[in-house]
PDB file of N, CA, C and O in Angstrom, chain B, residues numbered from 101:
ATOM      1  N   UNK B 101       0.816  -1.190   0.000  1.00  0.00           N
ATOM      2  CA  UNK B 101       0.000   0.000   0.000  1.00  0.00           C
ATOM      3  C   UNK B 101       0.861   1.256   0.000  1.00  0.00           C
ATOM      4  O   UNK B 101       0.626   2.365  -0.479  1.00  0.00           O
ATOM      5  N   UNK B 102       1.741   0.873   0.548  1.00  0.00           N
ATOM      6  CA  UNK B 102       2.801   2.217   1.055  1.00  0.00           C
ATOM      7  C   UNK B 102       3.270   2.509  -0.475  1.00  0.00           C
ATOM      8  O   UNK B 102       3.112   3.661  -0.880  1.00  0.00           O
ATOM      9  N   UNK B 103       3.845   1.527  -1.367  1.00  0.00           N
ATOM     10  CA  UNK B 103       3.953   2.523  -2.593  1.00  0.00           C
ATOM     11  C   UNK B 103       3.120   2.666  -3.736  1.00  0.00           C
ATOM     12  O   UNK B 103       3.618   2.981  -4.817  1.00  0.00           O
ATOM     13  N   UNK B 104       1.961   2.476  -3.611  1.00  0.00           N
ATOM     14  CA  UNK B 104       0.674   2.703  -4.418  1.00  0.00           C
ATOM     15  C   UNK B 104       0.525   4.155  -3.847  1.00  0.00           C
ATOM     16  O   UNK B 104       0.404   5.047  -4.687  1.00  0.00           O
ATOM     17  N   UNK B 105       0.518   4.621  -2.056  1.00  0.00           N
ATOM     18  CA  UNK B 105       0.036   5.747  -1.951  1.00  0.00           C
ATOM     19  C   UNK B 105       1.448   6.811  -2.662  1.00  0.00           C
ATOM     20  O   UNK B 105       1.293   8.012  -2.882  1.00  0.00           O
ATOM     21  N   UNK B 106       2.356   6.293  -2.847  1.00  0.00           N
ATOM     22  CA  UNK B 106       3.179   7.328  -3.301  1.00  0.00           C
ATOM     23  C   UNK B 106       3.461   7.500  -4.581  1.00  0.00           C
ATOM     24  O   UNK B 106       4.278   8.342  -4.954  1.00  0.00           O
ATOM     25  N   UNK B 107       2.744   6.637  -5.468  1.00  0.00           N
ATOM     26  CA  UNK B 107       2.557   6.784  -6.807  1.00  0.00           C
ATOM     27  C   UNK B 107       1.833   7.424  -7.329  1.00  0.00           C
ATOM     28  O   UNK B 107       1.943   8.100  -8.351  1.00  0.00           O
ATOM     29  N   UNK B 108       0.402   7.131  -6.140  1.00  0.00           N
ATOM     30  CA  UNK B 108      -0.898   7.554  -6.976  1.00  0.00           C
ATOM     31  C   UNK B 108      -1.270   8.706  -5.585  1.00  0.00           C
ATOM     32  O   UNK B 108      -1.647   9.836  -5.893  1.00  0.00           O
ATOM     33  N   UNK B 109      -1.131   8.321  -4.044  1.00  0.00           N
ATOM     34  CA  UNK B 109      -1.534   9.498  -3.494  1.00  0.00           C
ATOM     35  C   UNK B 109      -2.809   8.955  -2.540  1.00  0.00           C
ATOM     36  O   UNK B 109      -3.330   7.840  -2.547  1.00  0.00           O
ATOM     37  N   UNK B 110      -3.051   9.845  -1.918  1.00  0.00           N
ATOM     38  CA  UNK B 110      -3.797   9.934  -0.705  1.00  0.00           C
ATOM     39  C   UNK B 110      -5.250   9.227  -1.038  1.00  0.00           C
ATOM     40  O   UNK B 110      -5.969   8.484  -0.370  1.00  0.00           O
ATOM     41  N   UNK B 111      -5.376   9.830  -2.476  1.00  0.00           N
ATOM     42  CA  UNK B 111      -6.935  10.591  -2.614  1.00  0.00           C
ATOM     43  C   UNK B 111      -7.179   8.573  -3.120  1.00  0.00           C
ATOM     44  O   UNK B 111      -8.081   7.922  -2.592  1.00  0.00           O
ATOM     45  N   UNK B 112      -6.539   8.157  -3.803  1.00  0.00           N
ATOM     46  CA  UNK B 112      -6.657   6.857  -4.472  1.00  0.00           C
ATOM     47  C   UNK B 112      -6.480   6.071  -3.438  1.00  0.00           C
ATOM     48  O   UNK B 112      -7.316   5.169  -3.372  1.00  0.00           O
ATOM     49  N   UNK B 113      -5.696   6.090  -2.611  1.00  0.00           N
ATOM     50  CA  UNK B 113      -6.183   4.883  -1.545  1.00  0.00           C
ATOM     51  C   UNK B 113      -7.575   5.116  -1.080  1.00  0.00           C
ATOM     52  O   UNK B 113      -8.305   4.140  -1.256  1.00  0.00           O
ATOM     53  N   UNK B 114      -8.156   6.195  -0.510  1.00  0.00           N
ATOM     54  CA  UNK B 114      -9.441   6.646   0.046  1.00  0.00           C
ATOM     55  C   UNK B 114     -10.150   6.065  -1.372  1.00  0.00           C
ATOM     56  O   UNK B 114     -10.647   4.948  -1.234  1.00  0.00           O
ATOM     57  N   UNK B 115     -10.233   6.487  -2.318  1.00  0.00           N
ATOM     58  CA  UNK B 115     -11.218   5.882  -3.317  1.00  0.00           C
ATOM     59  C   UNK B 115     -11.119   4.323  -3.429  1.00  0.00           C
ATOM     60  O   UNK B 115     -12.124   3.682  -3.123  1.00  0.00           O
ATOM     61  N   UNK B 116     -10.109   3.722  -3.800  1.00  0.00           N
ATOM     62  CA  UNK B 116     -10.062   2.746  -4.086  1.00  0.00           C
ATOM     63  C   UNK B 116     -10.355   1.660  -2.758  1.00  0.00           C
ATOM     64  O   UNK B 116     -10.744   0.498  -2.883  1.00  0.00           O
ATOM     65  N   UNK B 117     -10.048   2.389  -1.421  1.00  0.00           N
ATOM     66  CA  UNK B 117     -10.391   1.406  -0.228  1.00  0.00           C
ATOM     67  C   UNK B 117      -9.530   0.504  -0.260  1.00  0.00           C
ATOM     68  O   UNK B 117     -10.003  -0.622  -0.103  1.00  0.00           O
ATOM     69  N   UNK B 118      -8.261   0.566  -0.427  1.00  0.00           N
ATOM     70  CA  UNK B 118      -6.904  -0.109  -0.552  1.00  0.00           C
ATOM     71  C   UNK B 118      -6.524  -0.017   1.279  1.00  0.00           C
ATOM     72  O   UNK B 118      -5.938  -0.964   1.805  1.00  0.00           O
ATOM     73  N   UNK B 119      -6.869   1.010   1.966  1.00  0.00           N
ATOM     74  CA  UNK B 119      -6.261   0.988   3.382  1.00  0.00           C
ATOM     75  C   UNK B 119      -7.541  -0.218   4.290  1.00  0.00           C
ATOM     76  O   UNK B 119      -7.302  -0.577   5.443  1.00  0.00           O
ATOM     77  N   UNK B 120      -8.246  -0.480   3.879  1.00  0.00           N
ATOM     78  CA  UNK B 120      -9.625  -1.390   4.607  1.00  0.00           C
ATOM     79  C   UNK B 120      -9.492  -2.748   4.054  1.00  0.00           C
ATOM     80  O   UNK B 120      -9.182  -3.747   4.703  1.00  0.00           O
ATOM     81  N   UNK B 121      -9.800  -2.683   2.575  1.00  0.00           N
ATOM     82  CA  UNK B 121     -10.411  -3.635   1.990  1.00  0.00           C
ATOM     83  C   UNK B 121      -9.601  -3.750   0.702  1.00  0.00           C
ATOM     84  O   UNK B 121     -10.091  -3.323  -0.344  1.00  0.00           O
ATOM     85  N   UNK B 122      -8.070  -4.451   0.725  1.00  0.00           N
ATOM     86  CA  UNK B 122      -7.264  -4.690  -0.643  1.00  0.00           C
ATOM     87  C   UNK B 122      -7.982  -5.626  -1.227  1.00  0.00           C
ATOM     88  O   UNK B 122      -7.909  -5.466  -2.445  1.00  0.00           O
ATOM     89  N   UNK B 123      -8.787  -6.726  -0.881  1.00  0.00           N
ATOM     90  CA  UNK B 123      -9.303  -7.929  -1.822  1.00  0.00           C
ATOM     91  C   UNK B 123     -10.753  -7.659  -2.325  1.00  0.00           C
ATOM     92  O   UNK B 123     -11.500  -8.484  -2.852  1.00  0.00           O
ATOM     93  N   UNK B 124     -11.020  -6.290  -2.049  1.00  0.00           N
ATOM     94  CA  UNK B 124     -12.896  -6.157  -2.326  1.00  0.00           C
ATOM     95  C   UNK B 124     -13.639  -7.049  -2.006  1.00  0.00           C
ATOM     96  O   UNK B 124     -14.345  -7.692  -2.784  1.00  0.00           O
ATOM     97  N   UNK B 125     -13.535  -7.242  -0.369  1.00  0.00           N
ATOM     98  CA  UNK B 125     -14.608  -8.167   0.534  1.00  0.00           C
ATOM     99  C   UNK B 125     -15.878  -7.936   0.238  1.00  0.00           C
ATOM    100  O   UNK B 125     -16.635  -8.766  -0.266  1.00  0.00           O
ATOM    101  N   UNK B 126     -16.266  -6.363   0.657  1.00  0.00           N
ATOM    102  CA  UNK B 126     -16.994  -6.186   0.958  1.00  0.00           C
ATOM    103  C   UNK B 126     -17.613  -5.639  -0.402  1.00  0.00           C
ATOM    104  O   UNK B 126     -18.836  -5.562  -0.282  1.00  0.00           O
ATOM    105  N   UNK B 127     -17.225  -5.286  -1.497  1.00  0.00           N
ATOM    106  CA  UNK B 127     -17.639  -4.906  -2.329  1.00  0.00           C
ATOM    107  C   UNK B 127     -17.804  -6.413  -3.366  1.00  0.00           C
ATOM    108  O   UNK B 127     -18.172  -6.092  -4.496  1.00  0.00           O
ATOM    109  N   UNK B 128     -17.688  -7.320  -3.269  1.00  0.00           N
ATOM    110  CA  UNK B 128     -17.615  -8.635  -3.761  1.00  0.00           C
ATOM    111  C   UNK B 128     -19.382  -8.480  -3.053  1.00  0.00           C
ATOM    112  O   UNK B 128     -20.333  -8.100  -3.736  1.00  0.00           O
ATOM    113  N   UNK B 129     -19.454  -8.775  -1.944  1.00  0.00           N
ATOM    114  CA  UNK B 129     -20.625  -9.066  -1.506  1.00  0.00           C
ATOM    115  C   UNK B 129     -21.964  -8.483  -1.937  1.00  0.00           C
ATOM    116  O   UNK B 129     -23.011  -9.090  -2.160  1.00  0.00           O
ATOM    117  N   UNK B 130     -21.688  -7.062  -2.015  1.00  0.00           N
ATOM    118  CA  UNK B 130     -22.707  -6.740  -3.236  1.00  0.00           C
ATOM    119  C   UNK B 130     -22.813  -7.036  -4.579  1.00  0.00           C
ATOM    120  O   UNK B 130     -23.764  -6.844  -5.337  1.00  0.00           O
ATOM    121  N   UNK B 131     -21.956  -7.424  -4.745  1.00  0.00           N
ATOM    122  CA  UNK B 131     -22.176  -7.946  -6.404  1.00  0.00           C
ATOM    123  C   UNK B 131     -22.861  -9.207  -6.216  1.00  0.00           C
ATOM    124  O   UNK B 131     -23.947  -9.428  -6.752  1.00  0.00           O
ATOM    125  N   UNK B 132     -22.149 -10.206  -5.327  1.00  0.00           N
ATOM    126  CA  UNK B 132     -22.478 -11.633  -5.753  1.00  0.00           C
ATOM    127  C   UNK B 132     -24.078 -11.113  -4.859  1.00  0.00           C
ATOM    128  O   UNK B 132     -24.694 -12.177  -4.793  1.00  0.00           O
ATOM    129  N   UNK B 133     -24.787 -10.232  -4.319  1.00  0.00           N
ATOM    130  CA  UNK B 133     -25.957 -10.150  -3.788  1.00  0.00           C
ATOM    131  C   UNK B 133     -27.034 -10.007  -5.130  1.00  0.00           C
ATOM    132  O   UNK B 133     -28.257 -10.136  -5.095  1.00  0.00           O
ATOM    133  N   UNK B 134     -26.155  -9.694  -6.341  1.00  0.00           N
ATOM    134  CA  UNK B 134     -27.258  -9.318  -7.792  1.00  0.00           C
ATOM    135  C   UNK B 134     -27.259 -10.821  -8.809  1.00  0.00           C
ATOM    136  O   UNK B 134     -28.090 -11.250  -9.609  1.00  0.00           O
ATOM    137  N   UNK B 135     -25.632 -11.462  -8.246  1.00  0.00           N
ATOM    138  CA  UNK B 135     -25.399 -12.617  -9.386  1.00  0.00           C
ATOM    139  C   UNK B 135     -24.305 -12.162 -10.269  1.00  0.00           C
ATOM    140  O   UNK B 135     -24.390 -12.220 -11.496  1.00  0.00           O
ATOM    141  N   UNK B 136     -23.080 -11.621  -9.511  1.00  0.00           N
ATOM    142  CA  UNK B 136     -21.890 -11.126 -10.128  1.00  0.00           C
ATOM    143  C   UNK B 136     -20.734 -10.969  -9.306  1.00  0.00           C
ATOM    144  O   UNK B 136     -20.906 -10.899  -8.089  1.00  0.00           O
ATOM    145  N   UNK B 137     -19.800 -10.915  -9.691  1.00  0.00           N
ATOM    146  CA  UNK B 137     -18.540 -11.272  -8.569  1.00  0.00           C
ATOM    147  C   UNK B 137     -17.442 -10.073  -9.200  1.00  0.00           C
ATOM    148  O   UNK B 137     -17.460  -9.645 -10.354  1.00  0.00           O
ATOM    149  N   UNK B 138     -16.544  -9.690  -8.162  1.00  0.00           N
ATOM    150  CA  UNK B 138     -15.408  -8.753  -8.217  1.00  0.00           C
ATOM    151  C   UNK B 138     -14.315  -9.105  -7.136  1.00  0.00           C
ATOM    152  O   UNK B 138     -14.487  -9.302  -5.933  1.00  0.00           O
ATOM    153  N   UNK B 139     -13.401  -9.129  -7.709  1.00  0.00           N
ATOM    154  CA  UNK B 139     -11.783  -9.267  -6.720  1.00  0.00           C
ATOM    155  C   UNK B 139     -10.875  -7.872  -6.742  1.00  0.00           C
ATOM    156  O   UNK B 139     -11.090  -6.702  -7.057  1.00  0.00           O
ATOM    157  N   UNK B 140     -10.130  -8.372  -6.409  1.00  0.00           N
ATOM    158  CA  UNK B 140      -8.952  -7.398  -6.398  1.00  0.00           C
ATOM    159  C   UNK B 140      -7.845  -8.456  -5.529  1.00  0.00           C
ATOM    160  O   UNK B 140      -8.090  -9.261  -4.630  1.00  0.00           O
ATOM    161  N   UNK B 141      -6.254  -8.014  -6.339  1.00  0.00           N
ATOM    162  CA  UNK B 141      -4.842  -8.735  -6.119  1.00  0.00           C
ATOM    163  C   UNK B 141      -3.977  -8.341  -5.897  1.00  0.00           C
ATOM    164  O   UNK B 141      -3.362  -8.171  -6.950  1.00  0.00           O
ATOM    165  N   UNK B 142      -3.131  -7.858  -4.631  1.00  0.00           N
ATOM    166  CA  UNK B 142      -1.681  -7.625  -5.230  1.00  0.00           C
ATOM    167  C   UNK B 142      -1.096  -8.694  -6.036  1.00  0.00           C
ATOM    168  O   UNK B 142      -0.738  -9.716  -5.452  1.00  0.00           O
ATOM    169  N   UNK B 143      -0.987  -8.619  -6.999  1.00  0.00           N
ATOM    170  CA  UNK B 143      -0.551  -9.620  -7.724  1.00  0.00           C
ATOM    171  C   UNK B 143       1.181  -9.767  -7.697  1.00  0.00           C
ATOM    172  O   UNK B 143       1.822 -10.787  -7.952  1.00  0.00           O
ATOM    173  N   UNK B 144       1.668  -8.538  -7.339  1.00  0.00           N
ATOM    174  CA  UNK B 144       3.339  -8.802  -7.729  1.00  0.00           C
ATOM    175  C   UNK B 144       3.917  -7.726  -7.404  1.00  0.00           C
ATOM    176  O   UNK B 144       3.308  -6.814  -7.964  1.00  0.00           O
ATOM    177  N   UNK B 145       5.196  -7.128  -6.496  1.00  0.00           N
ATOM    178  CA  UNK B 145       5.937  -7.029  -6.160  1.00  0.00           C
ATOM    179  C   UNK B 145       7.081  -6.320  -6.853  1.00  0.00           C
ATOM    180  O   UNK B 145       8.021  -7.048  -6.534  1.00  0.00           O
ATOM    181  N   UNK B 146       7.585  -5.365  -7.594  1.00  0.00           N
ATOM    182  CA  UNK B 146       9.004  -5.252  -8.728  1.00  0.00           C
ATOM    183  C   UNK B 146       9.898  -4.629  -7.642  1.00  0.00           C
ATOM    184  O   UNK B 146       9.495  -3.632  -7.044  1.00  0.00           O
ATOM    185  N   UNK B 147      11.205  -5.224  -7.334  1.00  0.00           N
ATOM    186  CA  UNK B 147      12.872  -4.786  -6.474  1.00  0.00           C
ATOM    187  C   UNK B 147      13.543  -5.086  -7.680  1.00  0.00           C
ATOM    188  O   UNK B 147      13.451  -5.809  -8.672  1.00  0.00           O
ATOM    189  N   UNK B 148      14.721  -3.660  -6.835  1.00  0.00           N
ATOM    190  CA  UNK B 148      16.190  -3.674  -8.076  1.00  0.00           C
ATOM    191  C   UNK B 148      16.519  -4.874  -7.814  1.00  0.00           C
ATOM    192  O   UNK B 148      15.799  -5.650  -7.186  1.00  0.00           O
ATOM    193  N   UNK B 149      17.735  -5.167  -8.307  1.00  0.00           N
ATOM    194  CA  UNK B 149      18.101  -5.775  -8.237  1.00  0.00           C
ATOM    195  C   UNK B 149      19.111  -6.097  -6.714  1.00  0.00           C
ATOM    196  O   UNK B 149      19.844  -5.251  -6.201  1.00  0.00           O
ATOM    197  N   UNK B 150      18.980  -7.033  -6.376  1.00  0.00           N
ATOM    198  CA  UNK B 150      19.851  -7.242  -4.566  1.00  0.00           C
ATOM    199  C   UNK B 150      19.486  -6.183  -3.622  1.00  0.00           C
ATOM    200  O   UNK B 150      20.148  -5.609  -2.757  1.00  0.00           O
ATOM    201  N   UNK B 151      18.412  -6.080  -3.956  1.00  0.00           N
ATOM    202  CA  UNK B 151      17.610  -4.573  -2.834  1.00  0.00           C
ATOM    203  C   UNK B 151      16.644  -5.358  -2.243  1.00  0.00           C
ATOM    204  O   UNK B 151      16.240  -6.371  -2.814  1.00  0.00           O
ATOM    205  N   UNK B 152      16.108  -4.917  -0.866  1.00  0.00           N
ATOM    206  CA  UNK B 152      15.092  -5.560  -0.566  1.00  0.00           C
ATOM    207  C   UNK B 152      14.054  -4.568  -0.330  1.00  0.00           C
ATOM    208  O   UNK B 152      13.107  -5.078   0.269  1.00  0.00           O
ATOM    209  N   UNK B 153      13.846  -2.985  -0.658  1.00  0.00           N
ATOM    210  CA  UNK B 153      12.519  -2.514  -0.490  1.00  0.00           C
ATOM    211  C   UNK B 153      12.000  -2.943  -2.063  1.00  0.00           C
ATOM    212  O   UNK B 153      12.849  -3.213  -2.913  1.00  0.00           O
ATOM    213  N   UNK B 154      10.463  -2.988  -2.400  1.00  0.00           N
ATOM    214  CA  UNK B 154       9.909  -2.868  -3.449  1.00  0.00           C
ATOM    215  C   UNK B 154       9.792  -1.464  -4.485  1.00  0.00           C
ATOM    216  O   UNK B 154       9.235  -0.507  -3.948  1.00  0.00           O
ATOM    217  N   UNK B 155      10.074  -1.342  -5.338  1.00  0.00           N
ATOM    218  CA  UNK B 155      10.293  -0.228  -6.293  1.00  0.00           C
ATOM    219  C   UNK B 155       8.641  -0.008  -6.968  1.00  0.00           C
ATOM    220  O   UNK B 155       8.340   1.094  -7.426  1.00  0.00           O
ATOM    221  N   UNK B 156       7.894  -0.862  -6.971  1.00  0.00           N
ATOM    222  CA  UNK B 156       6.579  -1.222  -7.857  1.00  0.00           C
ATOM    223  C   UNK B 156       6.194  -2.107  -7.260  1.00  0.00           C
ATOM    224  O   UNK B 156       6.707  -2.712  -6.319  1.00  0.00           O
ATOM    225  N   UNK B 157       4.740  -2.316  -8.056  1.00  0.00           N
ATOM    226  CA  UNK B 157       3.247  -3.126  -7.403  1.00  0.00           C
ATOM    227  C   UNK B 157       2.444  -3.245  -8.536  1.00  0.00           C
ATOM    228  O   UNK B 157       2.285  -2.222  -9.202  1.00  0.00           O
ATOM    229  N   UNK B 158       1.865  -4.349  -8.921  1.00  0.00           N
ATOM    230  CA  UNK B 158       0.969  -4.681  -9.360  1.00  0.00           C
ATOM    231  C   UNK B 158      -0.580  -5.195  -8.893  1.00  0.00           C
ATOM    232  O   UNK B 158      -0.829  -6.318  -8.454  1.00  0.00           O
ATOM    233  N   UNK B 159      -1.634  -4.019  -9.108  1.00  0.00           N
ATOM    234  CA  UNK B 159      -3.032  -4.838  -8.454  1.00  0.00           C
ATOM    235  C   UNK B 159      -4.148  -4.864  -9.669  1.00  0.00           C
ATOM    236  O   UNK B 159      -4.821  -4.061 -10.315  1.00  0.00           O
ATOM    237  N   UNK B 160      -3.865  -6.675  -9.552  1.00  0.00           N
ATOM    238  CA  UNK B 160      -5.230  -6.910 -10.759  1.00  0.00           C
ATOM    239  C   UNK B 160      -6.531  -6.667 -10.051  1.00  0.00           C
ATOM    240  O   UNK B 160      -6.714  -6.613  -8.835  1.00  0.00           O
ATOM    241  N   UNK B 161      -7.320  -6.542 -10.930  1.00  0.00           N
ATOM    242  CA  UNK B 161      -8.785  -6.393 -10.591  1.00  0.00           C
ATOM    243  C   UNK B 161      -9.615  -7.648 -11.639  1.00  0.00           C
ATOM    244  O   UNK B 161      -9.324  -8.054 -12.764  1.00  0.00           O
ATOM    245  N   UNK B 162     -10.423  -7.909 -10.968  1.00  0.00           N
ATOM    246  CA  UNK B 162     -11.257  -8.893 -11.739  1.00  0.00           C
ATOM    247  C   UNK B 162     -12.626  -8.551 -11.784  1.00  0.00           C
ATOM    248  O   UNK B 162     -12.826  -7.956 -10.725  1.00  0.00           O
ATOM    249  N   UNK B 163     -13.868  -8.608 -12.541  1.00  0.00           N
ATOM    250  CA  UNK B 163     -15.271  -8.307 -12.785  1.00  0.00           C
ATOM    251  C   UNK B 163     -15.632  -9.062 -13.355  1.00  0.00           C
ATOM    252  O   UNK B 163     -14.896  -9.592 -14.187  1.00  0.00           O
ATOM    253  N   UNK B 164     -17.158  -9.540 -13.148  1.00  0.00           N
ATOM    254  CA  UNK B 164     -17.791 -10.652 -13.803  1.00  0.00           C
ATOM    255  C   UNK B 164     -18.953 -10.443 -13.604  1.00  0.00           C
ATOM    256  O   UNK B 164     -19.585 -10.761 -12.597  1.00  0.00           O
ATOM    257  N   UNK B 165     -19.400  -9.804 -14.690  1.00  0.00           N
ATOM    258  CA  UNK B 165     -21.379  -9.746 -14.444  1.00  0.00           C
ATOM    259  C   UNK B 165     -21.845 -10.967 -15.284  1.00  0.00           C
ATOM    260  O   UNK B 165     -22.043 -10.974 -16.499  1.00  0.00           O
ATOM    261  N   UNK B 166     -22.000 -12.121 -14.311  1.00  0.00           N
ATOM    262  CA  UNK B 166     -22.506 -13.128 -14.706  1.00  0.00           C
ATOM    263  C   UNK B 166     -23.751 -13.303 -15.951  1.00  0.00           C
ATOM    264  O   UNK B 166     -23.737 -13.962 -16.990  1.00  0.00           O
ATOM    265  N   UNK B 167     -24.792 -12.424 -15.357  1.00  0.00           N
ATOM    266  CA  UNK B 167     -26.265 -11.966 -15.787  1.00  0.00           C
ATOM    267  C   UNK B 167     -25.928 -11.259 -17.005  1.00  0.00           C
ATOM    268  O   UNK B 167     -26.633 -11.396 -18.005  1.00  0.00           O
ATOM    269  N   UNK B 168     -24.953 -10.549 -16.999  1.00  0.00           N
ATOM    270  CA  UNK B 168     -24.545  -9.626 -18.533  1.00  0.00           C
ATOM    271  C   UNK B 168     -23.533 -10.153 -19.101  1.00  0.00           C
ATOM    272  O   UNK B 168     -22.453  -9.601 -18.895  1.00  0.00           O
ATOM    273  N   UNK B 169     -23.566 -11.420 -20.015  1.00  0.00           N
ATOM    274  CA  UNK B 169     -22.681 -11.878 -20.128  1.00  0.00           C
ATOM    275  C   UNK B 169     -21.421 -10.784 -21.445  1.00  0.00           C
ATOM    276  O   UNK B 169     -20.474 -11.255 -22.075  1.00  0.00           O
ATOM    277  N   UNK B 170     -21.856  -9.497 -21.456  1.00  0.00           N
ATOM    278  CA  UNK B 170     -20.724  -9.132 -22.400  1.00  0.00           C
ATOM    279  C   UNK B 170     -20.038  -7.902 -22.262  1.00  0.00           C
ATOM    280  O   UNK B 170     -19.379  -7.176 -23.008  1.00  0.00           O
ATOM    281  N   UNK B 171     -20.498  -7.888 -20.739  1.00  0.00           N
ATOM    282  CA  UNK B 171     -19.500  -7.383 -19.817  1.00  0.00           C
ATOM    283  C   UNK B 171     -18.250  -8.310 -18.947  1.00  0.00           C
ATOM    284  O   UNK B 171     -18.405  -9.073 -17.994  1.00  0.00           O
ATOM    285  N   UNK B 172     -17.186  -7.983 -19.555  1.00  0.00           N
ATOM    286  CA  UNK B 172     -16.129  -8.721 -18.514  1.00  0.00           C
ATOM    287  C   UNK B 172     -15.027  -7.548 -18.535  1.00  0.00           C
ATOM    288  O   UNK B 172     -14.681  -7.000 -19.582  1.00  0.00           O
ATOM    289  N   UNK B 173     -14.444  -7.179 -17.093  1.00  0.00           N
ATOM    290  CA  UNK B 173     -13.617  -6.586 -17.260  1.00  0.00           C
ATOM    291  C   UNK B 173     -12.339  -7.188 -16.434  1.00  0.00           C
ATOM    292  O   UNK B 173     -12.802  -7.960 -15.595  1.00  0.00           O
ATOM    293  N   UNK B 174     -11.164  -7.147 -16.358  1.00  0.00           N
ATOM    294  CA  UNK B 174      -9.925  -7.198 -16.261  1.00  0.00           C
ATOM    295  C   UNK B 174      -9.158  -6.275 -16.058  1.00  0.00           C
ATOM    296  O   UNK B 174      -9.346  -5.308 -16.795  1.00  0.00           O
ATOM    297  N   UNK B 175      -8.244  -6.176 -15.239  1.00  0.00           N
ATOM    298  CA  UNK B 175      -7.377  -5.344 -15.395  1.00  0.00           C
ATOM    299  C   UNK B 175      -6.211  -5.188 -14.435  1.00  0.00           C
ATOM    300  O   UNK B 175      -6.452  -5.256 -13.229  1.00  0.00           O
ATOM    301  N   UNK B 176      -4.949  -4.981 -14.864  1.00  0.00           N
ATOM    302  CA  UNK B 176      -3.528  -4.824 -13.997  1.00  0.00           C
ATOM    303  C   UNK B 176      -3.447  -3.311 -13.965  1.00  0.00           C
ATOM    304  O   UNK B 176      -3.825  -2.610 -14.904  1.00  0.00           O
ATOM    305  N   UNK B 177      -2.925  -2.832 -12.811  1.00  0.00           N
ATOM    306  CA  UNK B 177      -3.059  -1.623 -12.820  1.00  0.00           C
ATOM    307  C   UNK B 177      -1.295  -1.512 -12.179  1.00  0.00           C
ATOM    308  O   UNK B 177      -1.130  -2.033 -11.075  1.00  0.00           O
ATOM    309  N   UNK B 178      -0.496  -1.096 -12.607  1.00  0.00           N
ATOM    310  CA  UNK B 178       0.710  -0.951 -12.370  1.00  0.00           C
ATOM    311  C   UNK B 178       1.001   0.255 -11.943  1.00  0.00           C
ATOM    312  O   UNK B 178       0.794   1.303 -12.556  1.00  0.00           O
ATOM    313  N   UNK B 179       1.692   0.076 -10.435  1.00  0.00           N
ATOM    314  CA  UNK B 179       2.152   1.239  -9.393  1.00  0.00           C
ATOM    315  C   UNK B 179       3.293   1.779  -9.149  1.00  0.00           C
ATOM    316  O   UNK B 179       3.343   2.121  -7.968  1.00  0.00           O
ATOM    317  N   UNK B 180       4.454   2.069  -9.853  1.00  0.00           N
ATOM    318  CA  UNK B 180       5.694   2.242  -9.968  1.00  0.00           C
ATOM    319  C   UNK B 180       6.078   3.564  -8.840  1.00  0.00           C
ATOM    320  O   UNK B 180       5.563   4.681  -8.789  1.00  0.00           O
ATOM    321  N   UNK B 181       7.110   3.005  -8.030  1.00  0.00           N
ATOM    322  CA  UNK B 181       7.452   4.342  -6.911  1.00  0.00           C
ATOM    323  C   UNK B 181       7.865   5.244  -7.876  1.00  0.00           C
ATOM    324  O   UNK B 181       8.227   4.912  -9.004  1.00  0.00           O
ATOM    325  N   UNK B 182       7.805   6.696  -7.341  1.00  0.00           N
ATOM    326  CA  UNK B 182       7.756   7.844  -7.921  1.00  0.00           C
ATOM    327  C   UNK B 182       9.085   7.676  -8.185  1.00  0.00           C
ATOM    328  O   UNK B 182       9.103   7.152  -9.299  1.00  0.00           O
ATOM    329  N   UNK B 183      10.453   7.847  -7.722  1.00  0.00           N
ATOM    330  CA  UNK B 183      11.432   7.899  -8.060  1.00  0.00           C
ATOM    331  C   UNK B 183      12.060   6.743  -8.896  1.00  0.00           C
ATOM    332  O   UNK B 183      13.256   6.633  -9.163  1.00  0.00           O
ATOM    333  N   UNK B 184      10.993   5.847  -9.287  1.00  0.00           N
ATOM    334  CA  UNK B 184      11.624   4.515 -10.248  1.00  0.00           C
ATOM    335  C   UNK B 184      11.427   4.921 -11.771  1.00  0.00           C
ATOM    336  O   UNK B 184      10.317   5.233 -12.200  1.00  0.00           O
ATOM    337  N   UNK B 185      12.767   4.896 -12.703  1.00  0.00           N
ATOM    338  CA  UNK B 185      13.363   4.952 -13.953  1.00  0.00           C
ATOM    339  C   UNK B 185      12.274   4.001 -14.810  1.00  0.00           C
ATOM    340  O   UNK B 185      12.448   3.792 -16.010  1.00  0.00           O
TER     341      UNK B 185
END
């Protein structure tokens, strides 16, 4: 979380609910309450090389309106620390 907020900032953790809810618990639950499902992942991690803080972050998102079948959305959303080349 710590370098998502310094990529993207205050206002995007508060929107996105990254400081509560990184896996969309609770927002899963309303969906699957209509017949549709949503996740969210840190999926991955990017360090220099022989460093051990993280430089970057990857968080997929997943959507599935079951009922609409031609809606599907996907998506990696890549978080690179501000000072990474």
């Amino acid at each position: 979380m710590e370098i998502a907020a310094a990529a993207r900032g205050s206002i995007y953790i508060t929107a996105e609910e990254l400081e509560h809810d990184v896996e969309f618990t609770a927002v899963d639950e309303l969906y699957r309450g209509v017949g549709t499902a949503t996740q969210r992942d840190m999926c991955g991690l990017a360090y220099r090389a022989n460093k051990e803080e993280p430089i970057g972050a990857a968080i997929a998102y997943e959507d599935l309106w079951v009922s609409i079948s031609a809606y599907l959305e996907n998506r990696c959303e890549p978080a690179p620390a501000p000072d990474t080349p």
